[in-house]
MIPA-981183 format. One line per 8 residues: number of its first residue (from 1); for each residue x, y, z of C-alpha. Coordinates in nm, 4 decimals. Example, Ala and Ser with C-alpha at 12.3 -4.5 7.8 and 13.67 -1.06 7.14 Angstrom:
REM MIPA-981183
1 = 1.2300/-0.4500/0.7800  1.3670/-0.1060/0.7140
This chain:
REM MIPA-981183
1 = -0.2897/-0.1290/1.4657  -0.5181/0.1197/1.6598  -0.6035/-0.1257/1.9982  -0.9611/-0.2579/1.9328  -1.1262/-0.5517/2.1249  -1.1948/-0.9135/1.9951  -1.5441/-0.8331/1.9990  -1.5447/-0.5169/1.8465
9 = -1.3708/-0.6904/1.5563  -1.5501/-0.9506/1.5210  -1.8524/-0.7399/1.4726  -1.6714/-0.5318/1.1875  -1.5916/-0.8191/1.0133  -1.9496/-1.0251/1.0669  -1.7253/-1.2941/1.2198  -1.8049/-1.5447/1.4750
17 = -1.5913/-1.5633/1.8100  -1.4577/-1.9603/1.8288  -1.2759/-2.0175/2.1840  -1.2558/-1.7322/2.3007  -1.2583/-1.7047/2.6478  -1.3098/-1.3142/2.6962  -1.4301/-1.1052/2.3940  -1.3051/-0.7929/2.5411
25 = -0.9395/-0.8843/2.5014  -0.7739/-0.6672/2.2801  -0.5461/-0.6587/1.9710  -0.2384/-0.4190/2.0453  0.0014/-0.5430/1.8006  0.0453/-0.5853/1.4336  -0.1965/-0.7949/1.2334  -0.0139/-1.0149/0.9895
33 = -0.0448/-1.3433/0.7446  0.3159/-1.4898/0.8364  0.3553/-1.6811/1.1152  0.7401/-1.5823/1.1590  0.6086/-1.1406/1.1915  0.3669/-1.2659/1.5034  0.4382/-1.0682/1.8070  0.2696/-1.0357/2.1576
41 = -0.0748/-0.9036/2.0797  -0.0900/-0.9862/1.7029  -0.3927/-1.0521/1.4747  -0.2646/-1.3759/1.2971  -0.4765/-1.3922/0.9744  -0.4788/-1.7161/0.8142  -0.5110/-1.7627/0.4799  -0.5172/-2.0872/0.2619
49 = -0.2736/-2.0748/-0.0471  -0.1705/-2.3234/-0.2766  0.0855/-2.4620/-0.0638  0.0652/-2.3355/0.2814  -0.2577/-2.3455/0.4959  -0.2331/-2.0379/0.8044  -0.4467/-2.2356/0.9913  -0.2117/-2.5490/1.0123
57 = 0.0155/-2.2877/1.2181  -0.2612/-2.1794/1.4905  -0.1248/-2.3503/1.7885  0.2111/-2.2094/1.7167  0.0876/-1.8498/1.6456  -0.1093/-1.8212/1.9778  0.2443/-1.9839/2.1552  0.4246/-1.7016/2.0338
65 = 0.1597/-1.4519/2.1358  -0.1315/-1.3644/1.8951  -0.4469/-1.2970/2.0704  -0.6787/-1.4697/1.8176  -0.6955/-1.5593/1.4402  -0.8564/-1.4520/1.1711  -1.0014/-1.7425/1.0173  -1.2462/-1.9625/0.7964
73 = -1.3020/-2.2561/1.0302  -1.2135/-2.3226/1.3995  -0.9116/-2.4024/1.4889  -0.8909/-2.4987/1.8664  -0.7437/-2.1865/1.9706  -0.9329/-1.7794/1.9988  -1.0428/-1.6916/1.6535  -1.2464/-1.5152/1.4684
81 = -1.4281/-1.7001/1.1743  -1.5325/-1.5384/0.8698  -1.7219/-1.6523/0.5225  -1.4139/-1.4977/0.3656  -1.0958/-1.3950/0.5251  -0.9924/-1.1609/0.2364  -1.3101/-0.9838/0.2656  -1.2811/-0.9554/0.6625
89 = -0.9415/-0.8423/0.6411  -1.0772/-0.5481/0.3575  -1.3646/-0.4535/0.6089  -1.1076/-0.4181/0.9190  -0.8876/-0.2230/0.7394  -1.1762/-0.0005/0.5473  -1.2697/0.0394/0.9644  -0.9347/0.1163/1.1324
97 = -0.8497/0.3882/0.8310  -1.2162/0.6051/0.8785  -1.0814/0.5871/1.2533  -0.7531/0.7616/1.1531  -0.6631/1.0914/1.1682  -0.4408/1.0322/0.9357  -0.3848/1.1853/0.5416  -0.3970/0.8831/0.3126
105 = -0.1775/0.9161/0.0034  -0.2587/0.6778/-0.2498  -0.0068/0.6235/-0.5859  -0.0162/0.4036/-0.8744  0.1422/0.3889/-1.2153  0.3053/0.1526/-1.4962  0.6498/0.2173/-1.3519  0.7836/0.3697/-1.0422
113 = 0.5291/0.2794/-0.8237  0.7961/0.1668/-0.5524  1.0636/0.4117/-0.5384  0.8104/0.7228/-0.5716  0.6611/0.5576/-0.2975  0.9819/0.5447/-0.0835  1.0717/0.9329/-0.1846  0.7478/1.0125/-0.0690
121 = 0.7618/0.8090/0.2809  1.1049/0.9396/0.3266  0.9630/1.3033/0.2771  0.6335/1.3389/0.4830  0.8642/1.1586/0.7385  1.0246/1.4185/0.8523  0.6955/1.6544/0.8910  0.5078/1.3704/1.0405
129 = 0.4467/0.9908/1.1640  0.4303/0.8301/0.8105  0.3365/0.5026/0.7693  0.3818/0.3621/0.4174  0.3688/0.0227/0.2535  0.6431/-0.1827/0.2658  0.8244/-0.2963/-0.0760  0.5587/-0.3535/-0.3274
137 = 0.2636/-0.4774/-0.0694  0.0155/-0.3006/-0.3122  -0.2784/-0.5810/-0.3897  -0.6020/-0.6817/-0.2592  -0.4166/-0.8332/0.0583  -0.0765/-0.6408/0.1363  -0.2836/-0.2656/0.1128  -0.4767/-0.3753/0.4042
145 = -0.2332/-0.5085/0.5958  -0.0504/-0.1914/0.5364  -0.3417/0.0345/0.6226  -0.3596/-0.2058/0.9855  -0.0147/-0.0883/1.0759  -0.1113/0.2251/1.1487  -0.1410/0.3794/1.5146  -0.3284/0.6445/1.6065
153 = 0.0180/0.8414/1.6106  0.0202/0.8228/1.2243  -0.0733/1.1774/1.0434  0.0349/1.0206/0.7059  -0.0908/0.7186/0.5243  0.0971/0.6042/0.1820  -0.0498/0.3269/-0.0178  0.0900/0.1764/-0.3467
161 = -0.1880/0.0732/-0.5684  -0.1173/-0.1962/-0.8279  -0.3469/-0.3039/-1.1126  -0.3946/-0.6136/-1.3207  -0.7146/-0.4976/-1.4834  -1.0319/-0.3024/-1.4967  -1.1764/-0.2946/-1.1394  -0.8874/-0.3411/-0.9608
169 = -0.7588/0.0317/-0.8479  -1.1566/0.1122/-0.7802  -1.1450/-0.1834/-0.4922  -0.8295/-0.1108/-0.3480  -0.9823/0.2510/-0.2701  -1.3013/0.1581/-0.1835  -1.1110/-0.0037/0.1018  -0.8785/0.2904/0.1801
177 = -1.0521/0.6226/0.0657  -0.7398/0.8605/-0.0120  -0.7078/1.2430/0.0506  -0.4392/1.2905/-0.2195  -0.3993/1.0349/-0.5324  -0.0919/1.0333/-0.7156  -0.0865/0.8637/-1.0954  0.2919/0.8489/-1.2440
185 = 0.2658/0.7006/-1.5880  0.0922/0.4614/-1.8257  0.3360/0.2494/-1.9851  0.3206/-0.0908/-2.1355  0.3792/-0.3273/-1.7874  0.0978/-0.5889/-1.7759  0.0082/-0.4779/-2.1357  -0.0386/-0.8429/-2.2235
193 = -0.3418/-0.8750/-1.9873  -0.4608/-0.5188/-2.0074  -0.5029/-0.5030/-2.3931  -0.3348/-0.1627/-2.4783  -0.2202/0.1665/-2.2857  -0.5644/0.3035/-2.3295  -0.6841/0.0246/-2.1185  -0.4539/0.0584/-1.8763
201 = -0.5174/0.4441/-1.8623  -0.8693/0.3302/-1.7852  -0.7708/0.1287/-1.4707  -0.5055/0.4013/-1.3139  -0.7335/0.6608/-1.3481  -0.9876/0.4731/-1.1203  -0.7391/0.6309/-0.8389  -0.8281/0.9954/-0.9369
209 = -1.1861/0.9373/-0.9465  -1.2305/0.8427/-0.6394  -1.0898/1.1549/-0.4431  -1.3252/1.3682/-0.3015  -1.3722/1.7510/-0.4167  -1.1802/1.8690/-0.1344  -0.8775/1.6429/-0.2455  -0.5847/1.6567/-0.4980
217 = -0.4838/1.4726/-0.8019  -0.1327/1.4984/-0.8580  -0.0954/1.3848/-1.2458  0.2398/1.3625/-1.4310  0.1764/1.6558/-1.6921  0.4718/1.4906/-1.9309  0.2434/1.2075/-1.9790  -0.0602/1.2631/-2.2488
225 = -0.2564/0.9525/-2.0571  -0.1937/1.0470/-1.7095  -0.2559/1.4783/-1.8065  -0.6253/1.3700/-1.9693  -0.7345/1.1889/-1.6367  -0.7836/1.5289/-1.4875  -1.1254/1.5438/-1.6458  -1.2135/1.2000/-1.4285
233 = -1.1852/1.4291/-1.1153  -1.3891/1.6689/-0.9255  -1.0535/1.7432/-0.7223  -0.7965/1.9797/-0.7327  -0.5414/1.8527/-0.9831  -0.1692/1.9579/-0.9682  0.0500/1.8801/-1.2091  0.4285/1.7466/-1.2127
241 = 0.7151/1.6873/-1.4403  0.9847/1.9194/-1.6604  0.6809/2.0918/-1.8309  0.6751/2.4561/-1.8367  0.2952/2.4275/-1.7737  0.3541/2.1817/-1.4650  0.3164/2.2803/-1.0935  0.6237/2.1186/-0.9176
249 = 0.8609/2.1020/-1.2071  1.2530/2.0729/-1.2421  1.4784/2.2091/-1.4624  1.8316/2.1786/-1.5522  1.8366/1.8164/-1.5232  2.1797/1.6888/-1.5115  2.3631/1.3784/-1.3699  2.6411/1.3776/-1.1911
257 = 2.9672/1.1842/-1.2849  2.8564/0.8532/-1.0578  2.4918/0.9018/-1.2470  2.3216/1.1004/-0.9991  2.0527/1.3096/-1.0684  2.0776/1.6680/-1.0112  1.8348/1.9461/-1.1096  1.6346/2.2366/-0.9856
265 = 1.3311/2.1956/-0.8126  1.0553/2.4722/-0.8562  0.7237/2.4529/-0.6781  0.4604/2.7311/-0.6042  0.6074/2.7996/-0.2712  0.9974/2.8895/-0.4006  1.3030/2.6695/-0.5360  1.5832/2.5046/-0.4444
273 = 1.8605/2.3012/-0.5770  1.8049/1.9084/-0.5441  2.1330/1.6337/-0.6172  1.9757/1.2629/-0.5592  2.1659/0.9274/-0.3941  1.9843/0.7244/-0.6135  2.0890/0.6394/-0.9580  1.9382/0.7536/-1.2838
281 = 1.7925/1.0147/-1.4722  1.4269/0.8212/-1.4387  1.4129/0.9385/-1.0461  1.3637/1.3114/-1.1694  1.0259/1.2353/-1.2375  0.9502/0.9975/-0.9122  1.1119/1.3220/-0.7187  0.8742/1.5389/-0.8920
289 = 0.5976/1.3496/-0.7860  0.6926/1.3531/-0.4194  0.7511/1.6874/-0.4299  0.4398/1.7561/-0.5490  0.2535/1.5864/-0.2579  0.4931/1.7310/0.0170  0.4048/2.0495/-0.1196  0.0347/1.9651/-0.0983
297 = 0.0901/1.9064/0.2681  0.2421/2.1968/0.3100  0.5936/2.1582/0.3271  0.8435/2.4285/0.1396  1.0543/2.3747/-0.1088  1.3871/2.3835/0.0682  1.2611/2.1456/0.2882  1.1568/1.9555/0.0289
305 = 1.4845/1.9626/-0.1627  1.6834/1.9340/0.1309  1.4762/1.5408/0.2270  1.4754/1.4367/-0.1671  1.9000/1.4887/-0.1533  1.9150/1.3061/0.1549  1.6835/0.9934/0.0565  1.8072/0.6360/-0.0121
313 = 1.6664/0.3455/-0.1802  1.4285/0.1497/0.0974  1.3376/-0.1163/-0.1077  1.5521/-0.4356/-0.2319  1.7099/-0.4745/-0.6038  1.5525/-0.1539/-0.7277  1.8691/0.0207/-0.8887  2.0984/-0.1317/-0.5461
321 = 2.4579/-0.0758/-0.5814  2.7093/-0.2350/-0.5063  3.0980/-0.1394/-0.5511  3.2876/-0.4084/-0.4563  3.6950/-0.4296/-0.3410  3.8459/-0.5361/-0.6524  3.6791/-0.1994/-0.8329  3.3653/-0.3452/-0.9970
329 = 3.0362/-0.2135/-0.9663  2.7070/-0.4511/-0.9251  2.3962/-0.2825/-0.9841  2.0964/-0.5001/-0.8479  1.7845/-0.3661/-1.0328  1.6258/-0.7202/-1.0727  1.3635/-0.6686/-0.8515  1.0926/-0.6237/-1.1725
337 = 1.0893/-0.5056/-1.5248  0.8974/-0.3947/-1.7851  1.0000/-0.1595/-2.1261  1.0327/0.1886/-1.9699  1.2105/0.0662/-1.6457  1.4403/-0.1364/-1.9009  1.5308/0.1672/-2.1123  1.5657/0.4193/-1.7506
345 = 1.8022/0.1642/-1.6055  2.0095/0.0948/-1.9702  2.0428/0.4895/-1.9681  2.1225/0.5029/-1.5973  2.3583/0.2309/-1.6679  2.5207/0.4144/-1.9527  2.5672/0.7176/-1.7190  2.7485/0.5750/-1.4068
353 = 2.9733/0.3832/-1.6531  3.1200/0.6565/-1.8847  3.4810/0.5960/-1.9055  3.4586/0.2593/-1.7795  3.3485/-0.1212/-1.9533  2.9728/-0.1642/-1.9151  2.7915/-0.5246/-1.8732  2.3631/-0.5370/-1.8954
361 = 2.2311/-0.8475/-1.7892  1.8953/-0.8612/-1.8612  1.6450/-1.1041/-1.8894  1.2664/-1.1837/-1.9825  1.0578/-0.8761/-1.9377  0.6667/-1.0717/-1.8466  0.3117/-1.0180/-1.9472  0.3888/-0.8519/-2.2674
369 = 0.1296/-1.0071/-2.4851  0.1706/-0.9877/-2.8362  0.4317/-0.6972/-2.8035  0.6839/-0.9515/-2.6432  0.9215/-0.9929/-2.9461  0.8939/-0.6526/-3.0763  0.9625/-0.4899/-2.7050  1.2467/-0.7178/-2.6346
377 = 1.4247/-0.6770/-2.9522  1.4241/-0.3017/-2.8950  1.6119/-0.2989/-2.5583  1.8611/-0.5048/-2.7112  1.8786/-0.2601/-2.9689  1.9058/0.0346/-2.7374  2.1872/-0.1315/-2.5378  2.3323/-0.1076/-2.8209
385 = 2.2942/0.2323/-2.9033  2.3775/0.3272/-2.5235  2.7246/0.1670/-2.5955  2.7162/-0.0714/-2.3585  3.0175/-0.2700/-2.3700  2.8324/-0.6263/-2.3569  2.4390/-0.7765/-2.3371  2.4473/-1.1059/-2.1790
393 = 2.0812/-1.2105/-2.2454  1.9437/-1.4900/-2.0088  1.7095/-1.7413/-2.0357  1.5135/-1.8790/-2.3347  1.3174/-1.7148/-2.6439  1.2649/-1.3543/-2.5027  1.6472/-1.3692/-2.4112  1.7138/-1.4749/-2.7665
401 = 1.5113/-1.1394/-2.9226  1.7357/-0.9018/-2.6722  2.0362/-1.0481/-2.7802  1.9200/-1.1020/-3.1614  1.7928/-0.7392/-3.1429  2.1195/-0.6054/-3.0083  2.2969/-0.8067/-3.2732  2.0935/-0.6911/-3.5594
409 = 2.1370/-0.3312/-3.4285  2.4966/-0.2786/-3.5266  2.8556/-0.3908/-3.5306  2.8776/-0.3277/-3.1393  2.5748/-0.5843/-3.1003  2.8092/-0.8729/-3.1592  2.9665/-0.7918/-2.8358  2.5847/-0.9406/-2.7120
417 = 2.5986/-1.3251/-2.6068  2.3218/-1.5262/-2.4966  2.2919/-1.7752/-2.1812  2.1064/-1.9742/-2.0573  2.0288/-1.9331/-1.7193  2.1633/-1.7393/-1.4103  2.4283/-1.9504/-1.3558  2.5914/-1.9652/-1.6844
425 = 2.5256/-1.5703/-1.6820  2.7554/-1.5856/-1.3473  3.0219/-1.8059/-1.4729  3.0960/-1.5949/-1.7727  3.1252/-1.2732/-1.5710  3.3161/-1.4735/-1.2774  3.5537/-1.5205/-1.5769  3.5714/-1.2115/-1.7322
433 = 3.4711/-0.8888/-1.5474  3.7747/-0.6924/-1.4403  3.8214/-0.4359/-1.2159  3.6367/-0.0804/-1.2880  3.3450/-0.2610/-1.4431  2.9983/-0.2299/-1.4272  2.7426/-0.4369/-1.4119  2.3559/-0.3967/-1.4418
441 = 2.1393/-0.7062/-1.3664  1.7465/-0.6798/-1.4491  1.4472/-0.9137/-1.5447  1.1076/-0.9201/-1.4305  1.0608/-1.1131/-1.1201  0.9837/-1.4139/-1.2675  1.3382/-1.4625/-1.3714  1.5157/-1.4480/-1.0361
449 = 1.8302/-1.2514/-1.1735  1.8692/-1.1390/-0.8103  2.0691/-1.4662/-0.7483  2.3009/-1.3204/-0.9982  2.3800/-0.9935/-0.8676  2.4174/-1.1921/-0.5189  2.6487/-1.4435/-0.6639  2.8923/-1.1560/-0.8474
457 = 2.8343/-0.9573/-0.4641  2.9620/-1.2397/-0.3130  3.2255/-1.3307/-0.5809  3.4190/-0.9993/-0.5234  3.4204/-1.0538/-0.1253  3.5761/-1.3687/-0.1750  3.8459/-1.2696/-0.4343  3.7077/-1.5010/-0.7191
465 = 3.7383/-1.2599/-0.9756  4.0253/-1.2619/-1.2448  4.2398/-0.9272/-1.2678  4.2526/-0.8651/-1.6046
């Protein structure tokens, strides 16, 4: 964070100083909620959850070198105490960023969020300092915390914005105003509390309306939803995606033979010829969308190009791969999941395996509502239809529509089998996967399939794996 006094943060956050000894005492390190991230000069900002109470870890903090706490009630050691520590930590944050002279790029979307935003970091990077949130810190209390971790070195500011209903996105930027905002998709995640894509529409587009004139809105121009939210904007909008009518656009989309995307990248200043690290088609569009700010801020397309090609995944069990010793390939996509990232990850699993036996492991997709049974039943159905050599379905009724789906789909759906938890999923693959396979694991978060693409990791380190 930018070095500001005890005092002078107190007074931003209408907090009281408690033991505090001199007010003038700066805070030249990071300001964080976990006791374990606290370094010499922290902010230590205690929250109370539902099992763990920050301010039970106060003495300990200080020990390891935290100049104060931010806090609801003394605690014996410096601290600042606040009505509201939430609140405090959105007015610190809504402070430190109108102190910046940084360019804050905001994103949100039903899908992508993450990895667009790690194409994007990875991009501006190499024009500027970038800070950028890490994984998906993107609510009410990681956006802040992000926006605190920059230094006055930092020329570019990108912030993930999630949603989980109306109000939500308007908050988040009343906290950190953005320069440029960035809206991928509207798909069906969180539909269940939402109501319908049209609500959800509603709540991403809160992002573009609060740019200023002089700003940009970079909308996905392959998306109806996202394309209409440019009359919610008084800023410049530039458009995205394989559209002829798009700004940054690509064309002749390919993938390689590992399932690499490769394709030609055209943007107002010239083109040049992208190929991707990352797996799947889906990334196209998140590359798009980078491309589009980095040309915003000035950067040229081969430039561009040439830090899209060179980009990795920064963020765990998004589309991680894995190729063991023995020949089979684990990829780790369990992170989240939700219909569209289903059906990109089935289609980037297709890809990578073409010549070789094919294994989805997939489990409950979350917050679905009443389209549950009928979204479920159609990935099961597309795995199908994908050729994917087997569906091993986890868990309990939502497992039981993808694998019913995938069954009902077609003579290759009785390949599909149903289990009932991770560890039955990994001793049936422990058992039967064979060298040259691959593997795709994915659930929404709820489900912990992570522990499965660990165990199978693991499995082929140790030589546990039948040759077959």
């Amino acid at each position: 964070m930018i070095a500001l006094s005890l005092a002078e943060i107190a007074e931003v956050v209408g907090g009281q100083t408690h033991d505090i000894p001199d007010p003038s005492v700066q805070v030249t390190g990071p300001v964080v909620r976990d006791s374990r991230e606290v370094e010499p000069g922290s902010l230590f900002v205690a929250f109370v959850g539902e099992r763990v109470d920050g301010h039970d870890f106060a003495d300990a903090v200080v020990g390891a070198g935290a100049v104060a706490l931010l806090a609801s009630r003394p605690v014996g050691v410096p601290a600042i105490v606040v009505d509201d520590v939430q609140s405090a930590l959105g007015a610190l944050a809504r402070h430190v960023v109108r102190r910046l002279g940084a360019t804050l790029v905001a994103l949100t979307g039903s899908a992508g969020k993450t990895s667009t935003k790690d194409l994007i970091a990875q991009v501006l990077s190499r024009k500027a300092p970038t800070v950028f949130t890490p994984g998906s810190f993107n609510n009410e209390i990681g956006l802040p915390l992000t926006a605190l971790s920059a230094t006055d070195e930092t020329r570019f500011l990108v912030l993930e914005m999630g949603a989980r209903g109306i109000g939500h996105i308007r908050y988040l930027t009343d906290l950190t105003p953005p320069q440029i905002g960035l809206v991928l998709n509207v798909g069906t995640a969180h539909i269940g509390e939402f109501g319908g894509r049209e609500q959800i529409a509603q709540a991403k587009g809160e992002l573009v309306e609060a740019l200023p004139e002089d700003g940009a809105a970079i909308l996905n121009a392959d998306d109806p939803l996202v394309r209409a939210m440019a009359s919610r904007t008084k800023a410049k909008v530039i458009l995205f995606g394989e559209s002829g009518e798009a700004d940054v656009r690509a064309e002749n989309v390919r993938l390689t033979d590992s399932g690499q995307p490769a394709f030609s990248l055209h943007t107002p200043s010239g083109c040049s010829e992208v190929t991707m690290r990352l797996y799947g088609e889906h990334h196209v569009s998140n590359a798009l969308a980078a491309a589009a700010v980095a040309h915003e801020l000035g950067m040229s397309a081969d430039e561009i190009a040439t830090a899209l090609s060179e980009a990795g995944s920064l963020s765990r069990w998004r589309m991680e791969v894995t190729e063991r010793p023995d020949g089979v390939t684990i990829v780790n996509d369990a992170y989240n999941a939700n219909p569209e990232s289903m059906r990109a990850a089935l289609r980037a699993l297709a890809a990578m395996g073409k010549g070789r036996r094919t294994w989805a492991v997939l489990g409950k997709m979350a917050e679905l509502g009443d389209e549950a049974l009928a979204e479920h039943d159609a990935v099961g159905r597309l795995a199908v239809r994908l050729n994917v050599g087997k569906l091993v379905a986890v868990g309990g009724r939502e497992a039981s529509w993808l694998q019913l789906g995938a069954y009902n789909e077609g003579s290759w759906g009785e390949e599909s089998v149903h289990v009932s938890d991770a560890q039955a999923a990994v001793d049936l693959l422990r058992s039967e996967l064979r060298p040259g396979d691959v593997v795709l694991v994915k659930a929404s978060r709820s489900v912990g399939l992570e522990s499965v693409a660990q165990a199978l990791v693991e499995a082929g380190t140790e030589g546990e794996v039948a040759a077959r």
